[in-house]
C-alpha positions as CSV (number, residue, x, y, z in Angstrom):
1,X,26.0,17.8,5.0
2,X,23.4,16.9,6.6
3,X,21.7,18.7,10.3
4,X,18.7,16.2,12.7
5,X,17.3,18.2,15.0
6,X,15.0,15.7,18.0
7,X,12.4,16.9,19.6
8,X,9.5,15.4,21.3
9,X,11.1,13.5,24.5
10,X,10.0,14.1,28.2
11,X,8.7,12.3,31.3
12,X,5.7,9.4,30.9
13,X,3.9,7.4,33.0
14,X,4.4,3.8,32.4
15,X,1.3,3.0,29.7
16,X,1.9,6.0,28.3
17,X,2.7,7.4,24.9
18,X,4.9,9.9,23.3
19,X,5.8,11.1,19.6
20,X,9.9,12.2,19.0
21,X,10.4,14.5,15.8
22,X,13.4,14.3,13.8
23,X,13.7,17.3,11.4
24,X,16.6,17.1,8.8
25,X,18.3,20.0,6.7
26,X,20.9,20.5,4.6
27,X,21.6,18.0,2.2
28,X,18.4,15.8,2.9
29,X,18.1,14.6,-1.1
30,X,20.9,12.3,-0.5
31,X,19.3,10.7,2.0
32,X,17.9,7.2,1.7
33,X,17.7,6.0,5.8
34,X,16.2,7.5,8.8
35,X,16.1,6.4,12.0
36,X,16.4,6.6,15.7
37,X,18.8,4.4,18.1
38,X,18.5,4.6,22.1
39,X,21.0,4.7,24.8
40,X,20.2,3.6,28.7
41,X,22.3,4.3,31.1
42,X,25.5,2.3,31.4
43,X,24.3,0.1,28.5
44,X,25.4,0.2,24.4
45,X,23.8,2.4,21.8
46,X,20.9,0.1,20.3
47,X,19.0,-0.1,17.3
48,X,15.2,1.0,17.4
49,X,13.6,1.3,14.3
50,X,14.2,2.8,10.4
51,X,12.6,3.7,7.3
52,X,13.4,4.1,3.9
53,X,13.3,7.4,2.9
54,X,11.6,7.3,-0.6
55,X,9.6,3.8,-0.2
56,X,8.4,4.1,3.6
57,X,9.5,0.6,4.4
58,X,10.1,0.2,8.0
59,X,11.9,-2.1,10.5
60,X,11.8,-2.5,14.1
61,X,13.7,-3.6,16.8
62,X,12.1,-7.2,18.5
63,X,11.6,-5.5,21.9
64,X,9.8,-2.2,20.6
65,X,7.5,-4.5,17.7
66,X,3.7,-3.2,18.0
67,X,4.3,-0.6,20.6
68,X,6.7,1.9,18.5
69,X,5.5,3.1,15.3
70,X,8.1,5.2,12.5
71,X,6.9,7.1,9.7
72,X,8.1,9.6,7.9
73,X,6.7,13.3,6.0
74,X,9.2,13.6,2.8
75,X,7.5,17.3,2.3
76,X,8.7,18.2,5.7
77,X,12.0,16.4,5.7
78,X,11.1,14.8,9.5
79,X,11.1,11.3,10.4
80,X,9.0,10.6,13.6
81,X,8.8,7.8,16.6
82,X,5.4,7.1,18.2
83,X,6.0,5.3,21.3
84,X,3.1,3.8,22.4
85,X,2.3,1.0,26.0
86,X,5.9,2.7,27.6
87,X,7.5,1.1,29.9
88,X,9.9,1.7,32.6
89,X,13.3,-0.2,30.2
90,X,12.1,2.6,27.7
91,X,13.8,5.0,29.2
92,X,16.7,6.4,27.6
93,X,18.3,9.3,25.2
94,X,16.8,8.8,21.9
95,X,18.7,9.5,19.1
96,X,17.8,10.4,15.3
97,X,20.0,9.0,12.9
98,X,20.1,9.3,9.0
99,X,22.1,7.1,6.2
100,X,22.8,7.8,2.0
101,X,24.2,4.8,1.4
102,X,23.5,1.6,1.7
103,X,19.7,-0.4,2.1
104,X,17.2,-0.5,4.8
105,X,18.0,-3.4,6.2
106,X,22.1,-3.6,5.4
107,X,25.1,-1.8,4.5
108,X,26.6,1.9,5.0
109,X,27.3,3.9,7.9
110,X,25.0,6.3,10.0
111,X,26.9,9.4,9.1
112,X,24.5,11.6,10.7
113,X,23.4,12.0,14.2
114,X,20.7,14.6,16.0
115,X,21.7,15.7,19.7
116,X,19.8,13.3,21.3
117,X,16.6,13.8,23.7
118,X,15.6,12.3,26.9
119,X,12.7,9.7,27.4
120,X,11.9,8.6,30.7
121,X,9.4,6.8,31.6
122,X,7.6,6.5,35.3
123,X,6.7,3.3,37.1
């Protein structure tokens, strides 16, 4: 099993920028995905970037490409999300999410989730 811990959300001022932390125990070797989804208010869970967790290959979602950096520190097991230029349709609960199984950009499930933590951004 696997445990994703977020940390890092808070209130911004439109422009602004903040980092979210995703730290991972238990059974973090059989990892091979991180990432972290978002959820607005009365809207779907939605994808917002990943990387692989050996390789450091990273995709994005088209409305967070050049503003939202991922990387990852393997020797501390914790993926992070540096939001940069925030705006107001930022906000939402971000969520950490981790995969063993399939690729980067295909196949297996998110079997792991964190708690979630609240972004909110101020027009």
């Amino acid at each position: 099993q696997v445990q994703l811990v977020e940390s890092g959300g808070g209130l911004v001022q439109a422009g602004g920028s903040l980092r979210l932390s995703c730290a991972a125990s238990g059974s973090t070797f059989s990892l091979n995905v991180g990432g972290w989804f978002r959820q607005a208010p009365g809207k779907e869970r939605e994808f917002v970037s990943a990387i692989s967790w050996s390789g450091g290959r990273t995709i994005e979602a088209a409305s967070v490409k050049g503003r939202f950096i991922i990387s990852r520190d393997n020797a501390k097991n914790t993926v992070y999300l540096q939001m940069n230029s925030l705006i107001p349709e930022d906000t939402a609960v971000y969520y950490c999410a981790a995969k063993s199984s399939g690729t980067l950009y295909s196949g297996g499930a998110w079997d792991y989730w964190g708690q979630g933590t609240q972004v909110t951004v101020s027009s």
